[in-house]
N, C-alpha and C positions, 0 to 999 in steps of 0.2 A: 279429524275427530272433534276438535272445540267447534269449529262450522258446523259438525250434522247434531251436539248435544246441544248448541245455541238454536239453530233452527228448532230444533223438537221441544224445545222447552217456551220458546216465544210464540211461534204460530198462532198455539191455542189463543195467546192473550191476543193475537193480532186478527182471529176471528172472534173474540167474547167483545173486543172494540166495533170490530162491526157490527153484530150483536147489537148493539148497544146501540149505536149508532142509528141503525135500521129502527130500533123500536120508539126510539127521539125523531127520526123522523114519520111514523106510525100515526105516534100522538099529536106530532105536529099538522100529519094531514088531517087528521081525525078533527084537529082546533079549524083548520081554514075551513073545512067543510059543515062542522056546525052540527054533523049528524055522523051516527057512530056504524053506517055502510060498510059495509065489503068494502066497495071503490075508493072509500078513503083510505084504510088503512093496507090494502095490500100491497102498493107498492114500497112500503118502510117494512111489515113483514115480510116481501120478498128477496128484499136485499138484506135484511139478517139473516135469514135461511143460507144465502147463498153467500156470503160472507163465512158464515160459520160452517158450512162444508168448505168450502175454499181452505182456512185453517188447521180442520181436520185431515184434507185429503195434501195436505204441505207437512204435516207434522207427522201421520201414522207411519208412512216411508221415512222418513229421518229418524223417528225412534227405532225402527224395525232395525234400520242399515247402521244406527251407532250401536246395537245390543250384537248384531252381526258380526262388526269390525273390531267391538272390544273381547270379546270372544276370542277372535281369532290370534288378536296382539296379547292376551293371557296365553295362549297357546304356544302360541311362538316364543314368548318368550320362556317362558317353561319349560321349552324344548331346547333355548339357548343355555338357559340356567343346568339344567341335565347334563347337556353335551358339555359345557367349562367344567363343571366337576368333576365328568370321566377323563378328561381331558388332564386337568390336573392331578388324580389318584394315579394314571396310566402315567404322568412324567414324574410323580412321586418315586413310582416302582426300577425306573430305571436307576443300575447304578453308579453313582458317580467314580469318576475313574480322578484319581489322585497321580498331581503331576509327580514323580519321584527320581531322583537322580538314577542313573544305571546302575548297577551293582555290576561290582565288576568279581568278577569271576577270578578263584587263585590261579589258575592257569596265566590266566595273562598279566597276572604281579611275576610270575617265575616260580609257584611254589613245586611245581613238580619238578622239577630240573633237580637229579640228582646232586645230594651233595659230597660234598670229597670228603677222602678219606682213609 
């Protein structure tokens, strides 16, 4: 889960760098070339275009897949939190049996045994 929230939160910057990157190299062809052409500057805006889909298409599946899997781990565990509390109310209920000496019965002290007379 920290892996697919790290990917989905950096990407972006790791295509707004290339981004960036591509439009410094744009101006740069634009300087060696002297003239402000198509031919100079597309190859620095084509590699930002394509930098910053690269980004997007790294980042949209990893936010998609951590909103997916935190979902499911609120689930479950919701489901574990549920089931421990039934779990505990049902061994609540049962009742406890107390260890206690045997009673002994007057029969077998001799209280019936006639007495004389």
């Amino acid at each position: 889960m920290t892996w697919l929230a790290t990917i989905a939160s950096t990407s972006p910057f790791v295509g707004l760098f290339g981004t960036v990157m591509g439009v410094v190299d744009a101006f740069h062809g634009l300087g060696t070339a002297g003239s402000g052409t198509l031919r100079a500057v597309a190859p620095g805006i084509a590699e930002a275009l394509i930098t910053t889909a690269a980004g997007l298409f790294v980042a949209v599946p990893a936010v998609v897949a951590y909103n997916q899997l935190t979902a499911r781990v609120r689930m479950f565990a919701s489901a574990i939190d549920d089931f421990s509390r039934e779990l505990l109310n049902s061994l609540e209920e049962i009742p406890v049996r107390s260890v206690q000496a045997p009673v002994q019965s007057t029969r077998a002290m001799g209280s019936d045994l006639p007495r004389g007379g």
